[in-house]
N, C-alpha and C positions, 0 to 999 in steps of 0.2 A: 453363515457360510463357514467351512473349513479353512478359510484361508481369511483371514480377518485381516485388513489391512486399517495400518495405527500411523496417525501421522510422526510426524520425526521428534516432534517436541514431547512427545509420551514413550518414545522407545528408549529413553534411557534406563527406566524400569525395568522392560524386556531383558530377559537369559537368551542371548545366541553363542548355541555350540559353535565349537572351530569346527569348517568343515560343511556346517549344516547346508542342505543343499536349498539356494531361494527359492521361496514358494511365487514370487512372483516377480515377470520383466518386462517392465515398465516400456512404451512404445518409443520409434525414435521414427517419428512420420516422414520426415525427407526423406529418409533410407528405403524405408518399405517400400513406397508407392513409386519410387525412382527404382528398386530392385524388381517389384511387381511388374510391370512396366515393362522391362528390359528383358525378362523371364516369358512375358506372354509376346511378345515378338519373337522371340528364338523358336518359342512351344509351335505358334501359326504357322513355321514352314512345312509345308508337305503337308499340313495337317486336314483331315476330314472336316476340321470345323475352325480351317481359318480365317474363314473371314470375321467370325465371330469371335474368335483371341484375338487377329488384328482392333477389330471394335473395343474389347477387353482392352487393350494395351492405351489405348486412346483415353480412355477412361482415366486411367491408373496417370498415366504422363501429365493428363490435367489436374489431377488430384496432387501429382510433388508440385505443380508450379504454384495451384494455390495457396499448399505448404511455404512455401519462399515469398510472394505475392503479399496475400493477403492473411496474415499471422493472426491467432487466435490467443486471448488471454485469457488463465484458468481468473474467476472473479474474485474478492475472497467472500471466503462465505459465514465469518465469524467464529461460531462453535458447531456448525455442523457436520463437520466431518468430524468432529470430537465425537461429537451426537452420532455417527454414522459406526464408529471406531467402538463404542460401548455398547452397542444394540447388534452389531456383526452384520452392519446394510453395504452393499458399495456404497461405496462415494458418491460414483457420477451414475448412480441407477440410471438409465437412457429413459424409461417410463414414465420418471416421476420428476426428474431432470429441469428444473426451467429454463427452457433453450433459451439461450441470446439472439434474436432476430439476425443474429451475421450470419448464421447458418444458410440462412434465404440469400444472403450476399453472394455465398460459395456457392449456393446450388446453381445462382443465376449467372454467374459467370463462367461458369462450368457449360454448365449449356451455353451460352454465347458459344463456346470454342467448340462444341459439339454441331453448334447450327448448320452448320457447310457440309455435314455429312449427305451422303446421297441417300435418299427412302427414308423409307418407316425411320432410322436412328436419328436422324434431322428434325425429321417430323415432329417429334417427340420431342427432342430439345429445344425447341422451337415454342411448344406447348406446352412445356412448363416453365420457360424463362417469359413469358407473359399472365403466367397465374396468378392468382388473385394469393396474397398471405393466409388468409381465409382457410384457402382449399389447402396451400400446402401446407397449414399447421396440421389440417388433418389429415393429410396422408402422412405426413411424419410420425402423427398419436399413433396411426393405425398399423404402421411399418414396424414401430418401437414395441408395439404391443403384439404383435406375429399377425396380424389380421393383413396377409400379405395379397387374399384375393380381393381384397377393397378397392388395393390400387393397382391393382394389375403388373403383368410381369416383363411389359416394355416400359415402365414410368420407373418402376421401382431402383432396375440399378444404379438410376441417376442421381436419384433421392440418397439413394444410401449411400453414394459415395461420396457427395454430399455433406450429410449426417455424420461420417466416418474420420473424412479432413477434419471436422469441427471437435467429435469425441476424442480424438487421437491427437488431436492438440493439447485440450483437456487434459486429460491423462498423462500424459507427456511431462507436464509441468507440476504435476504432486506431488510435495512434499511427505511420504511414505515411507513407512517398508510396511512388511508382512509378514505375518504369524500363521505357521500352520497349526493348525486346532485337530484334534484325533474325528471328531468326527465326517460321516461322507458325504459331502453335499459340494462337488466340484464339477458339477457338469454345464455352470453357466460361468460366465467374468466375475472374477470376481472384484474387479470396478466397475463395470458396468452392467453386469447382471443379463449380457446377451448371450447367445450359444456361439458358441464355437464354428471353424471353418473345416478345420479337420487338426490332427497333432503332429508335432514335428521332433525326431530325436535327435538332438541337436549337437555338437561338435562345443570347439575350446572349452572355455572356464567348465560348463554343462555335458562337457561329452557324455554319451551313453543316458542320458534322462533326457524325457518324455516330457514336451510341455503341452497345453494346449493352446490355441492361435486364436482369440476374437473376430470374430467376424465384423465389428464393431469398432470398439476402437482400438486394434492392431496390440494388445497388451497379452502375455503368454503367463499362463499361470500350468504348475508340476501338477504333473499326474504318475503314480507308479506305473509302470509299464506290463504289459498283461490285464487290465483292468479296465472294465465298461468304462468309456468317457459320460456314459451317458446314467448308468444302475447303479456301476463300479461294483458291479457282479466280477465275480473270476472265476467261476466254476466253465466254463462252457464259451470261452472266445475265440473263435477262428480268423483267420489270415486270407486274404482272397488278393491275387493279380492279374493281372494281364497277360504275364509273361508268360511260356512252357514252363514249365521246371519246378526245380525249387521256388519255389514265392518270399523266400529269405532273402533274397539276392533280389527284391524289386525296388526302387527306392519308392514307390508308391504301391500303397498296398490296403484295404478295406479290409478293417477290423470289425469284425459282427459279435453279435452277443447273443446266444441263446435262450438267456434267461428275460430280455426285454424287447429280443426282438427288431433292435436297431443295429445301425453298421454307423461307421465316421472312418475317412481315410486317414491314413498314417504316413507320413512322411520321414525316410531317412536318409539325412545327411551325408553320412556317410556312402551312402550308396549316390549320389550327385549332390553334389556342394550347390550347385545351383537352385535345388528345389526350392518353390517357395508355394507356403499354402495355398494362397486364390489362388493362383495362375495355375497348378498343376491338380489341385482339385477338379480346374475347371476342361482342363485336358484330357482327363480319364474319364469322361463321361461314358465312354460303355461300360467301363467298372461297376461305376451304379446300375446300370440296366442291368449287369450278372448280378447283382446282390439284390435287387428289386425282385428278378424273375425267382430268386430263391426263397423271398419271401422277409427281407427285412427293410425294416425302412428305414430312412436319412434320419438323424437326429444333429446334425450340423446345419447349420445355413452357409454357402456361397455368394459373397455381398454381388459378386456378378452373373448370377443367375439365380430367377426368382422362380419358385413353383409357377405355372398357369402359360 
């Protein structure tokens, strides 16, 4: 990967300029999922699809409590992430990963608090807080590995968020930093080796740069700005909104690539302090239908909405 991440006890070796901008920022899971949360109930009012953000926000609120609840510890793993640091793997690969069976703790307790929903969303949580470990190991393999039509795209968000409280704990707790390496290979995590949600240009320390957002476990890794998230082509990327007008002036906006053919939303800061990737990914969904009918496709994933 272009973004090598080395634990703490090997970076005194490492050259960092003054200055140099971090290639990566590490997740901080009660904020997000408490910010996510709070963002996709404000997005729900008035909105064409809120009942479905309201659902979204349900989601996210049970994911900070079982942040605070039931806490996750990173294991240690010996020389492995040494092993991970010399070879340029993430750390916590989600793929290859040997989950701790707590993750079945969070998903089941998740769904407990989901149970009471009225319909299909109950239903659902309902049916996967009685599965067998069996079956949810492998909708997990199959989730981690994109085989997302295996487990369908009312099972899935549960799963993943899930997976996400568990990753994002994970992560949270590395002892790290990050090396950016000249070459381009920055279009998944680079701890955990998932795609992206959409990008965010971010405000204080970071103003004015471009990170990407995990779908996974909520960690943001730099990307130069004008460049495929996905080819990191620049010959040929366009800007697409919702809005009349200028589309400079959207704080959400769909960046497409000519050269690959994909699009990933952009988010900026500066344009609503409020934004935050999922919740406002999950808002602009006729955005993607203009960039669909145009002819490009998602190359992000939405942990709250699944293809199917």
């Amino acid at each position: 990967m272009s973004i090598r991440i080395v634990p703490l006890d090997e970076a005194g070796r490492l050259q960092t300029a003054a200055g140099e901008i971090p290639p990566l920022l590490l997740p901080q899971p009660a904020e997000r999922y408490l910010a996510r949360s709070q963002r996709l109930t404000a997005l729900a009012d008035g909105h064409p699809m809120a009942a479905y953000l309201a659902f979204a926000a349900r989601i996210a609120a049970a994911q900070h409590r079982l942040v605070r609840e039931q806490p996750v510890t990173l294991p240690p793993r010996g020389d492995y992430f040494h092993h991970c640091a010399e070879h340029g793997l993430p750390p916590l690969g989600a793929a290859a990963w040997p989950r701790d069976p707590v993750w079945r703790d969070l998903l089941r307790a998740l769904c407990a608090e989901l149970a009471a929903l009225p319909g299909p969303a109950g239903e659902v949580a309902r049916e996967l807080e009685q599965a067998d470990d069996a079956a949810l190991e492998n909708d997990a393999r199959a989730l981690l590995g994109g085989d997302f039509a295996a487990v369908g795209s009312a099972r899935a968000p549960l799963l993943w968020a899930a997976l996400s409280v568990y990753f994002s704990q994970l992560a949270a707790q590395l002892q790290v930093t990050a090396v950016a390496e000249p070459d381009d290979a920055r279009h998944l995590c680079p701890v955990c080796a998932m795609p992206p949600v959409a990008s965010v240009v971010r405000l204080g320390n970071e103003s004015g740069l471009r990170y990407l957002h995990c779908s996974l476990c909520e960690s943001e890794w730099h990307l130069v700005r004008a460049k495929c998230s996905n080819c990191e082509a620049t010959r040929d990327i366009g800007y697409w909104s919702l809005e009349q007008g200028d589309s400079q002036q959207a704080a959400v906006r769909g960046e497409s690539c000519g050269d690959c053919g994909s699009y990933l939303k952009i988010l900026a800061l500066d344009k609503d302090l409020g934004a935050e990737p999922a919740a406002d990914d999950l808002a602009t969904l006729a955005l993607d239908q203009q960039l669909e009918q145009r002819g490009f496709a998602r190359s992000g994933v939405n942990p709250l909405l699944f293809p199917g």
